[in-house]
Every structure is written in C-alpha cells, then in structure tokens.
C-alpha positions as CSV (number, residue, x, y, z in Angstrom):
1,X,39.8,37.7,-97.6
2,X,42.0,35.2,-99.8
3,X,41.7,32.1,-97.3
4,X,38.1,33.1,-96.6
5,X,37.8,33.1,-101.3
6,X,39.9,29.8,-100.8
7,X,37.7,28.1,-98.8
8,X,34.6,28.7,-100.5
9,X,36.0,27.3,-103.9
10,X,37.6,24.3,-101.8
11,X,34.2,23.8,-100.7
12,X,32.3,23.9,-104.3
13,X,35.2,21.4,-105.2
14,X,37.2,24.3,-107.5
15,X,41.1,23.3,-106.4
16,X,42.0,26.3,-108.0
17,X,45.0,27.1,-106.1
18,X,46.6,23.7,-106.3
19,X,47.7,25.1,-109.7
20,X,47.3,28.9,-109.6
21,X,50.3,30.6,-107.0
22,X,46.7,32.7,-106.0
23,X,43.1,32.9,-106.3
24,X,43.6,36.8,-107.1
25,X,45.7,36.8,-110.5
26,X,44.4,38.0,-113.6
27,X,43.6,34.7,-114.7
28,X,41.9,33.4,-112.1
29,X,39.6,36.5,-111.6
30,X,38.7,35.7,-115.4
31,X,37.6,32.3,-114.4
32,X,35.5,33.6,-111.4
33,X,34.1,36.5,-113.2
34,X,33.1,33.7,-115.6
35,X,31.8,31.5,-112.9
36,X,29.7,34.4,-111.2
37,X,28.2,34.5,-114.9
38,X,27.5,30.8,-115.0
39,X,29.6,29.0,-116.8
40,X,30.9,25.9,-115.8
41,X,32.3,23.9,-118.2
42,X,35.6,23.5,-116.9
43,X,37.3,23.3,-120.5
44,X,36.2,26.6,-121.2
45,X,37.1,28.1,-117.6
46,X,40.8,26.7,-118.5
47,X,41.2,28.2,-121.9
48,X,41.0,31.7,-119.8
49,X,44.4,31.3,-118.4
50,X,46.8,33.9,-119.7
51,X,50.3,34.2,-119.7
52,X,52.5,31.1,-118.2
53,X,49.6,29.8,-116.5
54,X,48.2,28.5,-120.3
55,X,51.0,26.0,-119.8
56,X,48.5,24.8,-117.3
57,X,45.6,24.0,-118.9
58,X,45.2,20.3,-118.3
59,X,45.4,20.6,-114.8
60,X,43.7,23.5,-114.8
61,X,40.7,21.3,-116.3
62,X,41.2,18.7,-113.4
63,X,41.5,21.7,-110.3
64,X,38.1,23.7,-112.0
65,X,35.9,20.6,-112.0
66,X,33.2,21.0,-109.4
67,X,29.8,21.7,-108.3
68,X,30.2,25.5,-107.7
69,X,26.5,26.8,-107.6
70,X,25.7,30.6,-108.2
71,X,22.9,30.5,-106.2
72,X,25.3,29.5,-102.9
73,X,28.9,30.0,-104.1
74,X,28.4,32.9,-106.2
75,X,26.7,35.0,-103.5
76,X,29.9,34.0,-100.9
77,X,32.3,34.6,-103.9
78,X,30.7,37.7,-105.4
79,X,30.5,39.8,-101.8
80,X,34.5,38.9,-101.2
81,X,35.6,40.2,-104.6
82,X,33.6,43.2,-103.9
83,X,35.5,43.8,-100.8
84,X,38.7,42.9,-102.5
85,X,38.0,45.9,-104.9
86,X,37.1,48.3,-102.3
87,X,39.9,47.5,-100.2
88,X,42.3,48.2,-103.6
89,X,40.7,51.3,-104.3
90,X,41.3,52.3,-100.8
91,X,44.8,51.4,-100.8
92,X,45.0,53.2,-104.5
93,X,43.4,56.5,-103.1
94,X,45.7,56.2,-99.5
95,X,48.7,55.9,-102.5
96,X,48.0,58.9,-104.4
97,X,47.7,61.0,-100.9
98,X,51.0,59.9,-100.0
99,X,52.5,60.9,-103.5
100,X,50.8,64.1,-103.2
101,X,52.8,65.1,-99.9
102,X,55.8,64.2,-100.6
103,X,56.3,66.3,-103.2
104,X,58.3,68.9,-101.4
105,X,60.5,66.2,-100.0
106,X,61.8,64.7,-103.3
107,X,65.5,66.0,-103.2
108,X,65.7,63.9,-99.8
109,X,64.1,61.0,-101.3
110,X,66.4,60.4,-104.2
111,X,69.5,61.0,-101.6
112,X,68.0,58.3,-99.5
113,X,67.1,56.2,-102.1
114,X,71.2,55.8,-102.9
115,X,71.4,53.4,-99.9
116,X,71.7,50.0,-100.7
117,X,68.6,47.9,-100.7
118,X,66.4,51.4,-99.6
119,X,63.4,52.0,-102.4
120,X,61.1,54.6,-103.3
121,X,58.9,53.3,-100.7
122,X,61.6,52.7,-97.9
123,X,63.0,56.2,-98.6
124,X,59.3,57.7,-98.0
125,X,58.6,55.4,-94.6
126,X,61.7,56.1,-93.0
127,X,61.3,60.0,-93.7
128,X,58.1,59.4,-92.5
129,X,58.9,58.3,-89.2
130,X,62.1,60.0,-88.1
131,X,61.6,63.4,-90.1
132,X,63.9,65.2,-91.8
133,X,65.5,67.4,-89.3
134,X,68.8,65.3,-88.2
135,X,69.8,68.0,-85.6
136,X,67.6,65.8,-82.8
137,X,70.1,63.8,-83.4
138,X,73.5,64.1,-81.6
139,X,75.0,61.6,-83.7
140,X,73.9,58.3,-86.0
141,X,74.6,55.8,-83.0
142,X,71.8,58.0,-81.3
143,X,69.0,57.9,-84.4
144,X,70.4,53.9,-84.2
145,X,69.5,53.8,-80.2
146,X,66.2,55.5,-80.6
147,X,65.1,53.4,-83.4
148,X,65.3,50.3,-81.5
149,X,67.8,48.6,-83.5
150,X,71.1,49.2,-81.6
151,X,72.4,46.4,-80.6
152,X,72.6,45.6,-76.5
153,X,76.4,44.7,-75.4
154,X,75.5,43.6,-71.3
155,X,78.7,41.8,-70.2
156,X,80.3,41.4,-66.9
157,X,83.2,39.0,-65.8
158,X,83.1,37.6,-68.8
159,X,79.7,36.3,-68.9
160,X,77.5,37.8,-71.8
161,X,73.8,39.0,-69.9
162,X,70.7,39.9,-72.0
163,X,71.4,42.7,-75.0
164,X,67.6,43.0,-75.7
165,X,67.0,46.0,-77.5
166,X,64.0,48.8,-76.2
167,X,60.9,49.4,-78.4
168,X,61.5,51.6,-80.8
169,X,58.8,52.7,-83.4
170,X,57.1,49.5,-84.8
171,X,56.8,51.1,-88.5
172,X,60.5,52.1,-88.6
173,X,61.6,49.2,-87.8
174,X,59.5,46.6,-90.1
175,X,61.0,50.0,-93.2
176,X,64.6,49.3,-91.9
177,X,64.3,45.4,-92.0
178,X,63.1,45.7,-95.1
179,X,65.9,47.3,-96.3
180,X,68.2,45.3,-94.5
181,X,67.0,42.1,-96.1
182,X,67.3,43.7,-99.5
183,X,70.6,45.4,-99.3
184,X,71.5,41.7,-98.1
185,X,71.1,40.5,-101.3
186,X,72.7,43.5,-103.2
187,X,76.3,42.4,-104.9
188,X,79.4,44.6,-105.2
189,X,78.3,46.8,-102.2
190,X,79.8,47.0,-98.4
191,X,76.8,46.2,-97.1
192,X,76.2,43.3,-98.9
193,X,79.7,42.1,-98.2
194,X,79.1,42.7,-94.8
195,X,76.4,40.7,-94.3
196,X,77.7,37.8,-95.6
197,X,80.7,37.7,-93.7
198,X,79.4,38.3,-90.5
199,X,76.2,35.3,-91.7
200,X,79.6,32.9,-92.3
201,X,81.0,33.2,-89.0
202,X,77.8,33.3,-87.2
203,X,76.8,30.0,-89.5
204,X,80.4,28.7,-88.3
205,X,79.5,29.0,-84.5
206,X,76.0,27.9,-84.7
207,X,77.2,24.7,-86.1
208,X,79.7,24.3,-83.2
209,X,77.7,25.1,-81.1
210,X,74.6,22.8,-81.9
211,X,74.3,19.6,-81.1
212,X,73.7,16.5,-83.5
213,X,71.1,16.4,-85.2
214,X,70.4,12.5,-85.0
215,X,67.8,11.2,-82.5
216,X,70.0,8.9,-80.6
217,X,72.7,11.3,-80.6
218,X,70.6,13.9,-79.6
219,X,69.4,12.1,-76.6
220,X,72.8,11.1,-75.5
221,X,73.9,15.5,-76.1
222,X,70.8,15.8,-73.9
223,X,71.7,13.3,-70.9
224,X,75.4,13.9,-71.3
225,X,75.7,15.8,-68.1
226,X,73.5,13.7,-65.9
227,X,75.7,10.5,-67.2
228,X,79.1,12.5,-66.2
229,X,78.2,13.7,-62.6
230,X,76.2,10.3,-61.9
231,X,79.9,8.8,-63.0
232,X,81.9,11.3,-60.3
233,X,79.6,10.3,-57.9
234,X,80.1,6.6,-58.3
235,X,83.5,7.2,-58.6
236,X,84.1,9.1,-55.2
237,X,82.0,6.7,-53.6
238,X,84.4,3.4,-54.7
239,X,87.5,5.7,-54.3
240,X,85.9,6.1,-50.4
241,X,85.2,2.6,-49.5
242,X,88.0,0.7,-47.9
C-alpha cells in the first residue's frame, strides 16, 4: 500500500518522501487529507508539518509542488488511505483479542519478560507458540532442537560438513530473532556480553579469512592456484628434460 501511495504522488510530481522518512506520518496525512480537499498551494500544504518535520518547510515547499489532480489522483489516493484505515483497525481489533486471552497468562508473561531483550510482545509470541507446559520438554537443549535454532556440529576427520539446522516453526523463530537482536544491544547483561565476544572473534576470522578487497588483488586471490600448479608443472617438466 505505501509504494503503491508513493507512486501515485511521484506521478502527480508530490516528492513527498524525498523529505518526509514516510508518506504515512501525521504530517503527511494532514497534507493529503488537505489535498483530497483541494488545496494546492504548496506553501500552505508545508505550514502543516508538525513536530521536527516544520524544520522542513522549505523543502517541503519544493517536494509538494506539482500537478496532483483530485479528479485522477485523489480517487487513486483516497481508495489507498481507505484501505490503510481498515487494515489498522483490523490490526487494532486482532490487538485487543490478543490482550483479551492472555489475561490468565500474565504471571508467565512478566517472568518471561525478565529475559534480556524479550518484550511484552516477544513474551506473548513465544508463549504462543511453544505453550506453557515445559514437561514436553526433557530439557532446554530439546525446546532449543525443536525450535530450529540449535546449532548443527557435523564433523568428521577433521573436516567440518553442513550444520544446517531443520525447520522449526517459522513464527518462533522470526519472536526469538527478535529478541536476539535486541538483547544484542542490551549493556551490562551476559547476553549482551556474549554476543559481542563471540561477533569479535568471528569478525577476527572473517577478515583472515577474506581475501583483498582491491580489484587487482582480487583477481590475482582468484587465479592464485591456477598460477601455482601451472608453475609445478613447468617446473617438473624442465627438472625432466635432459
């Protein structure tokens, strides 16, 4: 719905969002609510920013001058914001449900919620999909396994062989890498601390492990073998000769 909004206003000439982050914010909804009613001067579409985007003004002047029609444009626009709306109130309503059922389970929310980087709405996913009965479970390595994000270790004779993980459920997974990213940035926790030590050493070996980065260096990393075994064989051929 935003690109389809976007390209309607690129096509009346409204460069809207080359100033506003989106074409949904307060203030720009003013300024299309204001367009829909047919104004168009693009001074007084500007003075209907709000908050840090009246720092904007002057180029909001510049993006809001073009030929947006009501009779063409406002129809397109009109019908999008309409299904913006209903898909909020839809997402409001599915919201309320949600905070209706979970009413019994608050105790285990708030203990969940005291994981790092795990929010209200982390907490209610991840009850959502594995329950609340941990006895299924013979330990946490086995709720780990069956979420699909255990880690494979496949290694024999020293060679390392593919450690893909199996599919575990698609919405516990996006919950837990949510968390993960946030109790990434957490401070003073383990977890936090964890991450970044094992991101430093991983950053360490990536950079060994790389090659150059430089075109011509890059194409010599690339050919490197070809150039050594093409010297053995010349090698072993003038070692051969009489």
């Amino acid at each position: 719905m935003v690109q389809r909004l976007e390209k309607v206003l690129q096509d009346a000439g409204i460069k809207l969002t080359s100033v506003a982050s989106t074409v949904l914010s307060k203030s720009a909804r003013a300024m299309l609510e204001a367009m829909l009613a047919g104004e168009s001067d693009p001074v007084v579409l500007a003075e209907l920013a709000k908050g840090r985007m009246r720092s904007k003004i002057p180029a909001l002047t510049d993006a809001l001058r073009g030929s947006f029609r009501v009779c063409h444009h406002g129809v397109l626009v009109r019908q999008i914001l309409s299904h913006v709306d209903f898909l909020d109130a839809q997402l409001a309503e599915i919201d309320e449900q949600i905070t209706t059922r979970v009413t019994t389970f608050e105790p285990i929310i708030e203990r969940v919620q005291t994981i790092p980087g795990v929010a209200r709405k982390c907490a209610i996913g991840m009850i959502a999909e594995i329950g609340v009965d941990m006895s299924v479970f013979a330990t946490p390595a086995h709720l780990a396994l069956w979420a699909g994000i255990c880690p494979g270790n496949n290694a024999s004779g020293g060679k390392a062989r593919s450690g893909r993980t199996r599919h575990g459920p698609v919405a516990l997974k996006t919950v837990l890498t949510e968390a993960a990213q946030a109790a990434a940035r957490t401070k003073n926790t383990y977890l936090g601390a964890r991450y970044h030590a094992i991101r430093g050493r991983r950053h360490l070996q990536s950079r060994r492990r790389d090659p150059p980065r430089h075109p011509d260096r890059l194409l010599a990393h690339r050919h490197c073998r070809r150039w050594v075994s093409g010297s053995r064989r010349r090698l072993a051929r003038t070692t051969a000769q009489p």
